[in-house]
C-alpha positions as CSV (number, residue, x, y, z in Angstrom):
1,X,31.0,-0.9,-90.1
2,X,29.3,-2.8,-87.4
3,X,26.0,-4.6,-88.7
4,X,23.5,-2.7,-86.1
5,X,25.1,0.5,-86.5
6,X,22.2,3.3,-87.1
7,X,22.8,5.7,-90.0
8,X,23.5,8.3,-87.2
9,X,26.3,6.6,-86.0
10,X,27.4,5.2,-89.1
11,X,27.4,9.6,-90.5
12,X,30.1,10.2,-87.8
13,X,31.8,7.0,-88.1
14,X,32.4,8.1,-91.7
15,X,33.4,11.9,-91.4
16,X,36.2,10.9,-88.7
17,X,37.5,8.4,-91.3
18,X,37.3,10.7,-94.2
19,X,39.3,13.4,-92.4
20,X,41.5,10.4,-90.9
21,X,42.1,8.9,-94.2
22,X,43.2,12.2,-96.1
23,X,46.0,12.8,-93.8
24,X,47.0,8.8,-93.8
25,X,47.4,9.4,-97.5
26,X,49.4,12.2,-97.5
27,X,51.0,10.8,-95.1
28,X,52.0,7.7,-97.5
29,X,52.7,9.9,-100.2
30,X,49.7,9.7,-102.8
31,X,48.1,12.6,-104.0
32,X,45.3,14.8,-102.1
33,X,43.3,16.9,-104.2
34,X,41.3,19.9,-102.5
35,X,37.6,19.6,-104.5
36,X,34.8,22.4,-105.0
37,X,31.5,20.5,-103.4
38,X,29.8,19.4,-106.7
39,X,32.6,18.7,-108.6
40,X,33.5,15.0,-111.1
41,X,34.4,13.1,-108.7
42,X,34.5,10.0,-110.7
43,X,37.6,11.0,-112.2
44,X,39.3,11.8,-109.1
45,X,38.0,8.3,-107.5
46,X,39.0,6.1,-111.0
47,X,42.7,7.3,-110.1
48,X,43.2,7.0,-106.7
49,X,43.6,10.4,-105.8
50,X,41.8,11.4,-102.3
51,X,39.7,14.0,-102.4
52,X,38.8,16.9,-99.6
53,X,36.0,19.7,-100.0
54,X,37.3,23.0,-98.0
55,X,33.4,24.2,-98.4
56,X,32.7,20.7,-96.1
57,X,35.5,21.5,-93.9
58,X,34.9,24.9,-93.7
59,X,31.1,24.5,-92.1
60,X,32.3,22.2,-89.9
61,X,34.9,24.8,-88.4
62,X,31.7,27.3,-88.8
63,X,29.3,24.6,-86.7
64,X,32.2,24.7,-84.1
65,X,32.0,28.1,-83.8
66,X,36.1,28.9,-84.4
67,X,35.2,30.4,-87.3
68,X,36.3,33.7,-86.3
69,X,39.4,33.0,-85.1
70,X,40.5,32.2,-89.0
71,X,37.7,35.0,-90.5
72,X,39.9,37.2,-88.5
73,X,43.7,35.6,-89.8
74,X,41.9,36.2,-93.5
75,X,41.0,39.8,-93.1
76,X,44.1,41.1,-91.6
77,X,45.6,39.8,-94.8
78,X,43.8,41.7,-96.6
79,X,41.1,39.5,-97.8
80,X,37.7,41.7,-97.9
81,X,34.8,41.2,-95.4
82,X,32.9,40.9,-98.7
83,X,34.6,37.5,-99.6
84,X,32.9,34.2,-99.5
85,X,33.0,33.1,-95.8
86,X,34.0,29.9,-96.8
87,X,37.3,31.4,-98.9
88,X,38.1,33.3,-95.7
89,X,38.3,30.3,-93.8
90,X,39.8,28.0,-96.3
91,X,42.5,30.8,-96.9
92,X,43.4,31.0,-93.1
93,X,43.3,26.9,-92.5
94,X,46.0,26.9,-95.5
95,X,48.2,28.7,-93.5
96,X,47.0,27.3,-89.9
97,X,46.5,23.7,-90.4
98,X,45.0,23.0,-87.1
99,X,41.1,23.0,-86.2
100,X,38.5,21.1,-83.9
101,X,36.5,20.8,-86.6
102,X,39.5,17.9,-88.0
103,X,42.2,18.9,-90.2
104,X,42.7,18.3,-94.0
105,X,46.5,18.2,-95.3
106,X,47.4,20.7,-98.1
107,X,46.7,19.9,-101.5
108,X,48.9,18.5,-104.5
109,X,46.0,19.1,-106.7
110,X,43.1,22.0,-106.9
111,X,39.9,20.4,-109.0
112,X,37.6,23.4,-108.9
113,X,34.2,23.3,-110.8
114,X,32.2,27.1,-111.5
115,X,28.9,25.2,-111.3
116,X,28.3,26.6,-108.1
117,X,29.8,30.4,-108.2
118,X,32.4,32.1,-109.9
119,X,34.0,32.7,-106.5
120,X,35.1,29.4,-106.3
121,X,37.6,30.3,-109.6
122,X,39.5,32.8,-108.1
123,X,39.5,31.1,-104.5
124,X,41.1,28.2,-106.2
125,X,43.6,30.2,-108.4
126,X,44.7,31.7,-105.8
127,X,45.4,28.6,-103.6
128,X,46.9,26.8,-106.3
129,X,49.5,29.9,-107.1
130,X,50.5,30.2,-103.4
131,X,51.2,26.3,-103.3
132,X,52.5,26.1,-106.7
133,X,50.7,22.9,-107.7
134,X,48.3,22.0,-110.9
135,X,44.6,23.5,-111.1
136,X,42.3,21.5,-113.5
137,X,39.3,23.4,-114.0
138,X,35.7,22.9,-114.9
139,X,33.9,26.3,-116.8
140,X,30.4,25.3,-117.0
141,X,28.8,27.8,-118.8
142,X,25.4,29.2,-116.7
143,X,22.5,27.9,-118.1
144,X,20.7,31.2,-119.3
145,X,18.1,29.1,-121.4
146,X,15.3,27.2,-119.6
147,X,17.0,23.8,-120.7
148,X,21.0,22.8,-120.7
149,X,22.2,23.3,-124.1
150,X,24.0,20.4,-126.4
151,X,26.6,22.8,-127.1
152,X,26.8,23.4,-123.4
153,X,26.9,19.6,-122.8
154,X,29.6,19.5,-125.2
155,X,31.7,21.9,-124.5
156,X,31.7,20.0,-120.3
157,X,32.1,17.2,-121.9
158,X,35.6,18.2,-123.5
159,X,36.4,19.5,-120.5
160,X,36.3,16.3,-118.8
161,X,38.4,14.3,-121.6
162,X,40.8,17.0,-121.2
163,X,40.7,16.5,-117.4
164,X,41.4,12.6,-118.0
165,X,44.3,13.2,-120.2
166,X,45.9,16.0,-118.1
167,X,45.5,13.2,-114.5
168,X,47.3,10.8,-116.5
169,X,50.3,13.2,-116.9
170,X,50.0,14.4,-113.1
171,X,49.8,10.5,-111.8
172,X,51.6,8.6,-114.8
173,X,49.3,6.0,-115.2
174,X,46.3,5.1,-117.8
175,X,42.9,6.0,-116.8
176,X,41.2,2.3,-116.1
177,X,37.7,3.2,-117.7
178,X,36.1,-0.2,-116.2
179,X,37.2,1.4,-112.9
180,X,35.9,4.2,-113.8
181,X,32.1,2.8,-115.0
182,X,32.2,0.9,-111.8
183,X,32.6,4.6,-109.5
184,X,29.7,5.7,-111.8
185,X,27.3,2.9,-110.7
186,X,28.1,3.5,-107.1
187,X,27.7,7.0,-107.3
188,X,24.3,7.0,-109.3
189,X,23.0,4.9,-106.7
190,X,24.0,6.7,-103.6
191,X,22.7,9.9,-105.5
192,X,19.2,8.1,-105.8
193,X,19.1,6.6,-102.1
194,X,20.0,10.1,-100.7
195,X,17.3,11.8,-102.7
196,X,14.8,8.7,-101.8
197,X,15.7,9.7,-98.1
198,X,15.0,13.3,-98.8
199,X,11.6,12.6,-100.4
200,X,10.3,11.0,-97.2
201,X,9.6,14.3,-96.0
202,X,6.5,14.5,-98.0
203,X,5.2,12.2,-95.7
204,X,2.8,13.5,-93.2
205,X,3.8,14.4,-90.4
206,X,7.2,14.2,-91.9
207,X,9.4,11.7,-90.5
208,X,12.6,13.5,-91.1
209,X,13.3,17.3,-89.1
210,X,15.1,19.4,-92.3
211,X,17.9,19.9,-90.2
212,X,19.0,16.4,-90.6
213,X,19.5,17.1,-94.2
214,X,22.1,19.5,-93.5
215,X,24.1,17.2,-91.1
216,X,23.8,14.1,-93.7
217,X,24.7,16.4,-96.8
218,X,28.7,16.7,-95.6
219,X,28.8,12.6,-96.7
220,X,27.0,13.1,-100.1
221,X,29.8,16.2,-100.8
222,X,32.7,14.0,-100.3
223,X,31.4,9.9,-100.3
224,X,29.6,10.1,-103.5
225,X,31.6,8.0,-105.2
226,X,32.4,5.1,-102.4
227,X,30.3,2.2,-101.4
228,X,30.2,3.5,-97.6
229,X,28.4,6.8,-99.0
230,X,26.2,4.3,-100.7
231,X,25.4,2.4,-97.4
232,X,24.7,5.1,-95.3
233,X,21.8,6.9,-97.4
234,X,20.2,3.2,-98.1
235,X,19.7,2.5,-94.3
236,X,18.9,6.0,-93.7
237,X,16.4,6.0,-96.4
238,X,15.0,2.7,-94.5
239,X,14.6,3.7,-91.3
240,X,12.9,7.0,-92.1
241,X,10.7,5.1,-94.5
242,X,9.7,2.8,-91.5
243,X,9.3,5.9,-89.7
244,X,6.6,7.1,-91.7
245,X,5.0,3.7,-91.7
246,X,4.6,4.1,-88.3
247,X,3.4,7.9,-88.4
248,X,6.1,9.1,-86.9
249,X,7.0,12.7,-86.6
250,X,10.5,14.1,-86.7
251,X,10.7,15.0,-82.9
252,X,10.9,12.4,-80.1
253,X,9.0,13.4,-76.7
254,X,10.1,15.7,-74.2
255,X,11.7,14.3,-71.3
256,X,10.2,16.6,-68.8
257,X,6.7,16.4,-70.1
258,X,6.3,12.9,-72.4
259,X,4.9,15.3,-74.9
260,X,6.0,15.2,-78.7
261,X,6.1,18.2,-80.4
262,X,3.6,19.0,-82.5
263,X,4.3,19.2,-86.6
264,X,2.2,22.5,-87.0
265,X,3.6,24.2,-90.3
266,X,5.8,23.0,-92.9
267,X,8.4,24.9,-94.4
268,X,11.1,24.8,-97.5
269,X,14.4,26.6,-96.5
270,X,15.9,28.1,-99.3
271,X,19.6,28.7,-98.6
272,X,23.2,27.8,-97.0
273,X,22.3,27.0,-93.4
274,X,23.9,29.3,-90.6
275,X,26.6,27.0,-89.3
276,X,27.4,28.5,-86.6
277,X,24.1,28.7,-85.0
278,X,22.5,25.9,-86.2
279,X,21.5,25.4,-82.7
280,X,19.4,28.6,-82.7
281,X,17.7,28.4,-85.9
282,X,16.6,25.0,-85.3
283,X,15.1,25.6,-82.0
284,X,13.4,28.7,-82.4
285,X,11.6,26.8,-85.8
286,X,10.8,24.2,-83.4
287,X,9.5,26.5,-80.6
288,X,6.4,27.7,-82.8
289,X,6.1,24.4,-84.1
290,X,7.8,24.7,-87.5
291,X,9.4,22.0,-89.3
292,X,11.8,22.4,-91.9
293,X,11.2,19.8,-94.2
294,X,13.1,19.9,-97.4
295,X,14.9,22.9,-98.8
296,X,17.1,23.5,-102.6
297,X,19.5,21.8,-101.6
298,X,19.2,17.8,-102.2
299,X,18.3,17.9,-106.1
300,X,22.3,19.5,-106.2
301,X,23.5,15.8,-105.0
302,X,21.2,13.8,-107.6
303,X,23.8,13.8,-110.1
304,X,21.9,10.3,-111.9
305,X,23.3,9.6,-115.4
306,X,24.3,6.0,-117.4
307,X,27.4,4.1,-116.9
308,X,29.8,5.5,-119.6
309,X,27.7,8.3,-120.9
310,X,30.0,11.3,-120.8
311,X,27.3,13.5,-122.3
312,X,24.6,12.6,-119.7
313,X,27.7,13.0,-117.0
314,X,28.7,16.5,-118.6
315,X,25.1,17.4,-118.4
316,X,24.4,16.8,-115.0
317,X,27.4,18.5,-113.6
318,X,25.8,21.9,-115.4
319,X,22.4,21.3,-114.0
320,X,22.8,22.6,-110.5
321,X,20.2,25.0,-109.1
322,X,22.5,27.8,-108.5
323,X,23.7,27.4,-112.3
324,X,20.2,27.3,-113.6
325,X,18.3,30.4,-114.8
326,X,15.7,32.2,-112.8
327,X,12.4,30.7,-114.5
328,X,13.7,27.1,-113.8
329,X,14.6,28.3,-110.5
330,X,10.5,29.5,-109.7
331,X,9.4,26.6,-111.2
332,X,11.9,24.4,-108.7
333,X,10.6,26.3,-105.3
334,X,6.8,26.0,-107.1
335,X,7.3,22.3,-107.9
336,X,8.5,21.7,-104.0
337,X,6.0,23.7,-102.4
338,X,3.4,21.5,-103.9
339,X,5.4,18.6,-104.0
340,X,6.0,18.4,-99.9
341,X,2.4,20.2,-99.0
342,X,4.3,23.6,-97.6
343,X,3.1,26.2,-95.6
344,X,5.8,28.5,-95.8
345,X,9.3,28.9,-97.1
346,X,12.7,30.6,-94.9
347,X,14.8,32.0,-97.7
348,X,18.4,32.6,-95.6
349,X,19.8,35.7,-97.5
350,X,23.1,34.7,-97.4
351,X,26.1,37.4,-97.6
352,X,28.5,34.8,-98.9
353,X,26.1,33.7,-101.5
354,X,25.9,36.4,-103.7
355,X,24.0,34.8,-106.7
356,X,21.5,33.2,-105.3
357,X,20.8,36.2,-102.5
358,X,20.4,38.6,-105.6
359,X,17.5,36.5,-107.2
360,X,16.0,35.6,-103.9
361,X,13.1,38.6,-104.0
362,X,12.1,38.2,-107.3
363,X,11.6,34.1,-106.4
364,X,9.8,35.1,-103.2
365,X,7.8,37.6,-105.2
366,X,6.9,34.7,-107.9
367,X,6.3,31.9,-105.9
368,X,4.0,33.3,-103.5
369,X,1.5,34.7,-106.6
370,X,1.7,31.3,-107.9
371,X,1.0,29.5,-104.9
372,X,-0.2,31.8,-102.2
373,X,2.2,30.5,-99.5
374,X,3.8,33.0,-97.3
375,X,7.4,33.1,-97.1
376,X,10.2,35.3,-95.0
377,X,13.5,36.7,-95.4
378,X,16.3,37.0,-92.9
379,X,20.3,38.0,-93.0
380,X,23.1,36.1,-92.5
381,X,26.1,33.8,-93.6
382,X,26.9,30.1,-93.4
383,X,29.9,30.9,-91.6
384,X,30.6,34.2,-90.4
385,X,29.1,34.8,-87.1
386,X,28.6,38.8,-87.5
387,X,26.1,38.4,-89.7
388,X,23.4,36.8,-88.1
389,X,21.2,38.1,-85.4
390,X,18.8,35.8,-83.5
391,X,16.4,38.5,-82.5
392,X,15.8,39.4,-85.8
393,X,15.5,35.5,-86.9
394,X,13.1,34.9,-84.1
395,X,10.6,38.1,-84.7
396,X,10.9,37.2,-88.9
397,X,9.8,33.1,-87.9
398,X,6.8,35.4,-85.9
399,X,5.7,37.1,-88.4
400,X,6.2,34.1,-90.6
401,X,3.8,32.4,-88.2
402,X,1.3,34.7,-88.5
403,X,1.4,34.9,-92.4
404,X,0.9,31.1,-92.1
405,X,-2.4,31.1,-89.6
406,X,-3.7,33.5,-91.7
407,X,-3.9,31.5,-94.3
408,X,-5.3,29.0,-93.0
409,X,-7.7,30.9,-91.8
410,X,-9.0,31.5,-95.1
């Protein structure tokens, strides 16, 4: 990486090389594993086996809008509209192998983790039966009690000893445990630079626009665990820090006009972002002044733990939002509404997400007795294009708007 290369450039620099470097490697014969986003890693990085996220690649192809062409391929399988976006589109691409979005090459390996959904089994299964190649999975139990459970932890952490023993049959060689410490340091420490960067947004006005967030999370799914990923959320940590210093907001100046926007209300976006209009959500926020500062999404990535400890590695792998029970979920949105001075919160109910979209009222209901703050609800998908309407985002950020001067008001 070039020495004056800003973390914007750097981002890009590294998603073309990921994509780049997965098909040099099949390419040269050594195994490609195809990953659920918040997955070990480690494990995968200790071996040498390189590791692609379908989820990743299947916004990307989402944020380039060709999403329908595979949606379509899927359903006239047979695959149900009802199906995670994501599977639809991962389930085509197996068959298509060619996107703008960059291609991944098919998989030797399938290392799925439930942490996230139950979806994600199934998806996988079925992936791994078509191509006839190994499936290690990861059952993490959801968390029904307010706190992850030892036997919980315990039962994780046999699953990843199991995992270790059943890569050394698949590759033939011993699993190098100082390697192995080593891809833990790195990826505690790009797990704490990307939440530092993400906790600049308490800052007001906040240096960093939310919808960054979204753009820098694809390197924090699949760089966790390299030096590069590390890197790239240190110096974007640093220049949004000297952002703030300077009391900078997240919006440089019209071009037309000279005038910067204006950072009137801050909101929490609670949800999958629409992929494939980005574009449209972000500016019609921005038209009324709204900046998306933080949403639930960064805490999934601060997977911190010690070098070596497999029970603080097993516990962290089962303490993802989405895997977490509905009173620590309240608590979560409570603690970040105070935390990062919001105004209001976007919950994006989600048609893939199915889990999270089913708990979303009773979170809304909760969180605004607690702490007053008004908060909308609008449809849509992170991929499918069909089910998202931008008249009925725009008048829902109105209302939203109003809820918000209202209360201020008071």
């Amino acid at each position: 990486m070039e020495a004056n290369m800003t973390s914007k450039e750097m981002l890009n620099s590294l998603l073309a090389a990921h994509y780049e470097n997965a098909e040099k490697a099949h390419e040269e014969g050594k195994l490609v594993a195809w990953c659920t986003s918040i997955s070990p890693q480690e494990l995968l990085e200790t071996m040498g086996i390189y590791a692609v996220y379908p989820e990743n690649h299947a916004a990307a192809i989402g944020a380039r809008k060709q999403a329908p062409d595979f949606i379509n391929y899927s359903e006239s399988n047979g695959y149900s509209v009802d199906l995670c976006s994501y599977a639809r589109v991962n389930l085509a691409y197996m068959d298509i192998l060619q996107s703008e979005a960059g291609n991944i090459p098919k998989p030797d390996l399938i290392w799925c983790c439930s942490n996230i959904c139950n979806t994600v089994l199934k998806w996988y299964e079925d992936i791994a039966k078509e191509l006839d190649i190994p499936m290690i999975v990861f059952d993490t139990p959801f968390n029904h009690s307010y706190e992850v459970t030892d036997q919980n932890v315990q039962y994780i952490k046999g699953q990843l000893l199991e995992a270790i023993d059943k890569l050394e049959e698949i590759t033939g060689k011993k699993f190098d445990y100082d390697k192995f410490h080593e891809i833990m340091d790195i990826s505690r420490e790009t797990s704490i630079w990307w939440k530092k960067a993400s906790l600049t947004a308490r800052a007001k006005p906040s240096p960093l626009d939310g919808f960054e967030l979204f753009n820098y999370m694809a390197t924090i799914v699949c760089m966790r665990g390299t030096k590069e990923g590390r890197d790239l959320y240190k110096l974007w940590y640093e220049e949004l820090t000297e952002k703030a210093e300077k009391g900078l907001g997240p919006w440089k100046a019209n071009k037309e006009t000279g005038i910067i926007p204006e950072e009137k209300y801050r909101v929490m976006w609670d949800g999958i972002a629409c992929w494939p209009y980005l574009g449209v959500t972000y500016k019609t926020l921005k038209k009324y002044g709204i900046n998306m500062v933080t949403s639930t999404y960064p805490d999934s990535w601060y997977i911190v733990y010690e070098t070596g400890d497999l029970d603080g590695m097993a516990k962290c792998y089962s303490s993802n939002y989405v895997n977490r029970s509905l009173d620590f979920g309240i608590n979560n949105v409570v603690n970040i509404v105070n935390d990062f001075s919001l105004d209001g919160i976007v919950f994006h109910s989600n048609r893939s997400c199915k889990l999270m979209d089913f708990r979303q009222f009773e979170v809304q209901r909760q969180v605004e007795a607690r702490t007053g703050v008004p908060s909308i609800i609008f449809d849509g998908d992170q991929t499918d294009p069909r089910a998202f309407n931008e008249a009925q985002f725009e008048t829902r950020v109105q209302a939203l708007v109003e809820m918000m001067e209202a209360r201020k008001g008071k």
